[in-house]
Each structure stands twice: as structure tokens, then as C-alpha cells.
N, C-alpha and C positions, 0 to 999 in steps of 0.2 A: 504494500500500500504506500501511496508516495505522501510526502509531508503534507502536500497540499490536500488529500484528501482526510487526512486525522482529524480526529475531534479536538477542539481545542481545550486547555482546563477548564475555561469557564464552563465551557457544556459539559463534560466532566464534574465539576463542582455540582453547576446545577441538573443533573442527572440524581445526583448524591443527596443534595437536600430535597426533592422528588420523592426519595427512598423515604428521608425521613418525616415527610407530610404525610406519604403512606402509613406510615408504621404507626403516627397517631392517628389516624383513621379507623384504620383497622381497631386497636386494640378500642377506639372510643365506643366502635362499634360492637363491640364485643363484650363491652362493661355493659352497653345499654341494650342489649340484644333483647325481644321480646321471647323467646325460645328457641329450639332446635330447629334449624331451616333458617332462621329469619334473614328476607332477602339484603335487609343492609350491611350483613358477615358478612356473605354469599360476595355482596359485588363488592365489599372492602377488601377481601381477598382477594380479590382479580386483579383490582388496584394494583394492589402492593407486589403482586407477584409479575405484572406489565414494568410498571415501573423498576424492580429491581432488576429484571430481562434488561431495557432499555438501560444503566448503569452498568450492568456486567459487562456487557458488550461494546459501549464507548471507552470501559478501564481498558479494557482488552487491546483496542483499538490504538488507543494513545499511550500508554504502558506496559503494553504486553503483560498486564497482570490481571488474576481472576479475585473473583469474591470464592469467602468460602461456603455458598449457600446452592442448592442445589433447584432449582424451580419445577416444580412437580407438576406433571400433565394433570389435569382436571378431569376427569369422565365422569363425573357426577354431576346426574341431572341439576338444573335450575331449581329455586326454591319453586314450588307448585303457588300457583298466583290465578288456576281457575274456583267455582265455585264451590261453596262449602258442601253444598247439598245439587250434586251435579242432575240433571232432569233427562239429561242423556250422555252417549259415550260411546266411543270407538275404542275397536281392539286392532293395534298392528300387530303384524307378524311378520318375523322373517327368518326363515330358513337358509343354512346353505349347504350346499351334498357337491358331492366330488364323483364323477362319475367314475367306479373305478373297474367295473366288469360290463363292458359295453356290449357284449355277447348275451349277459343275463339276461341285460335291460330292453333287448334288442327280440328276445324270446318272450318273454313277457307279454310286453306290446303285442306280439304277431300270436300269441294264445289266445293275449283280450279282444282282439280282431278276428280270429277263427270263430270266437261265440259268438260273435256281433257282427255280422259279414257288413249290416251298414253302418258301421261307427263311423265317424267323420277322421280322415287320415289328413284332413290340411289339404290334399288336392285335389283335381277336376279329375283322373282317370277311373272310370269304371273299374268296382269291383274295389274301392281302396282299402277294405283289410290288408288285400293282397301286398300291398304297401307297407303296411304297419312296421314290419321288422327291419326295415331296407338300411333305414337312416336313424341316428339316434336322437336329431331333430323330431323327426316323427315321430318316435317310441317315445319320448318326454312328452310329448303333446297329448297321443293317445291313453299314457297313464297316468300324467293327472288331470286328464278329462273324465276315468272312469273311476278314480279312488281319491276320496275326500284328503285334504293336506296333514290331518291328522293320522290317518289309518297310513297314510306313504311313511310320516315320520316313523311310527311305530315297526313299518315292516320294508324298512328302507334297505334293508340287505337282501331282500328278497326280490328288487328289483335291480342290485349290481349298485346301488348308492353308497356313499358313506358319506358321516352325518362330518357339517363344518362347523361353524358359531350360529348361534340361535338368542334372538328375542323374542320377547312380546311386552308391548305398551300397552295400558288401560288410559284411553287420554276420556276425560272429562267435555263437556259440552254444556254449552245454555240454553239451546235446543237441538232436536236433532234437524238435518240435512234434506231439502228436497229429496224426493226418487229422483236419480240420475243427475243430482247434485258434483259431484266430487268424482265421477267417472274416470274422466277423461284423465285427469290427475290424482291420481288417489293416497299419494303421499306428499302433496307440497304443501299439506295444512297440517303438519304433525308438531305443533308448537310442543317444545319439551316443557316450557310453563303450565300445558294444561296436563302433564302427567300423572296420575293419580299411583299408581303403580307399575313397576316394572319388573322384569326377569331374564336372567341374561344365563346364557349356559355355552360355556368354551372348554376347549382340552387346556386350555391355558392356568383356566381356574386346579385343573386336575393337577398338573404338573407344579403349580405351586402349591397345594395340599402334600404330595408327591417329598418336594424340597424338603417341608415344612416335619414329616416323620422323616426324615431321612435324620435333618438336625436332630429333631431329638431321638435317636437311636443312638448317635453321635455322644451327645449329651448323657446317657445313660450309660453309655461303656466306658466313657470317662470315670461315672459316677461308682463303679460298681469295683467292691472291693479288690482288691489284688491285680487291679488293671495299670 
């Protein structure tokens, strides 16, 4: 980086006194906090954790030196800021699967097509069962057009699937939606404000369960006499 592009001290300085307008924010807000959730932690925290990003990085920038503070990614929804007593609500979901026996999946399809000679395969050619196996475009089409998203999660190895990370949101509402309301888009009104609850399921949570006995296994063979 050349001279001319460094930050100067003064932005430095005032990067630093930034930090510490945050840090009384923050903690004011946290003395006055009304309880668990409340959104003026929530966004004193974002604060302070913007502004000490924007300091780390102009030290860095003009003194090759870091802070000792680590800035932690946030994945926790927003404080809930829909209604107490919600009149209605929507449920997101989303799955994801890896296709990993495309021969399974591909058999499947062309089984649920032999029962069904007119099941809808996606194209104009007479006879589209006959189709159902060909493509695994088509076999995804054909099998979750005949088994509910539930019943696939459940027996997802039995169409050549394997399972990836998975939600679901309960978002809150003040009324519900026209028919044919939210069609066309049916995820760009998913305010995490109005989320009432959530569930979240990854191999990642497993693998840090996983870590989590390991240390104490660890721990206990330390602990254990004559070790």
C-alpha cells in the first residue's frame, strides 16, 4: 500500500475514540436493557462491533498493528419486533440433499412413472413415464411431484439423496396474505424481525458436539489416577 493511500493518525485517533463512544453505548444499553432480546443491546452491539472492525483495520493499515479483540460473526436472528399475539403466520423451509446415487434416484422416478403411465415428466413426448428415468432433472421433478417434502426428508436415502443443512422459520403476520398473494416470490418477505421461532439442523452442529466429548474424554484421562 503506498503512503499516499494510509490512513492518517487523525483517522486512526478518530477511529479509536469511535470504539470508545461505542463501548459507552453499549454497556448504557445494557445497564438499561428492558430484558432478554431487547433490540437496543441487539443494535449497540453491532455498533461497537462495526466500529471496532473499522479501527482494527485502519491500525493495521497505518501501523501494521492489530487489536487484541476478535469480532464474532452474528447469526442470531434480530430481536422479534412482530406482534404479541400474531392473527396469522408462515412456515419457511428449506432443505438441502446432495445427490449422491443418481442410478437410485433415476429408478425411482421410472417405478413412480410405470404406476402412473400419465404422470407429468416436464415434456411434450407421448407416453412421458417412459421418460421419467432418462434425466435426473426429470426424476427430481417426478419425485417430489408425487411425495410430500416431509415423507422425501424422512426416506431420502431411498431415493439416492443425502441430507445437507436444514431450517425452518415460524414468521409471525398481522394478517394473512391474499390467494396468490406472495406466489411469484415467495421468499423476499421473510423479515427475520417477524420471526417467532426457528430450527436449524447441520453436520456442523454434530461435529462440534463430536469436538466437544472428545475434550472431555481428554479431560478425564488427564483426571484419572495413575495417568
Amino acid at each position: 500500500m503506498s503512503d499516499a493511500a494510509q490512513p492518517s493518525a487523525a483517522e486512526v485517533r478518530a477511529a479509536a475514540e469511535a470504539v470508545k463512544a461505542a463501548l459507552d453505548r453499549h454497556l448504557d444499553a445494557v445497564e438499561r436493557r428492558s430484558g432478554e432480546g431487547d433490540p437496543a443491546v441487539y443494535a449497540a452491539f453491532n455498533e461497537l462491533a462495526a466500529a471496532a472492525e473499522v479501527y482494527d483495520e485502519l491500525l493495521y493499515d497505518a501501523y501494521d498493528e492489530v487489536t487484541p479483540f476478535e469480532i464474532p460473526g452474528d447469526d442470531r436472528l434480530p430481536a422479534y419486533a412482530g406482534p404479541e399475539e400474531p392473527s396469522a403466520l408462515s412456515v419457511l423451509i428449506r432443505r438441502d440433499y446432495v445427490v449422491v446415487e443418481p442410478q437410485r434416484l433415476l429408478s425411482q422416478a421410472q417405478r413412480i412413472a410405470d404406476l402412473d403411465p400419465d404422470i407429468d415428466t416436464g415434456n411434450d413426448r407421448e407416453g412421458g413415464g417412459a421418460a421419467a428415468g432418462e434425466s435426473v432433472h426429470t426424476a427430481l421433478g417426478v419425485v417430489f411431484g408425487e411425495f410430500e417434502a416431509d415423507e422425501i426428508a424422512s426416506r431420502h436415502k431411498e431415493f439416492g439423496l443425502e441430507e445437507g443443512d436444514s431450517t425452518l422459520w415460524v414468521v409471525a403476520a398481522e394478517e394473512p396474505p391474499e390467494p396468490g398473494e406472495w406466489l411469484s416470490a415467495p421468499f423476499d418477505q421473510a423479515d427475520p424481525h417477524m420471526v417467532v421461532c426457528r430450527f436449524d439442523m447441520s453436520s456442523v452442529f454434530d461435529e462440534e458436539l463430536e469436538d466437544e466429548e472428545l475434550e472431555d474424554e481428554d479431560e478425564l484421562e488427564v483426571l484419572e489416577p495413575g495417568s
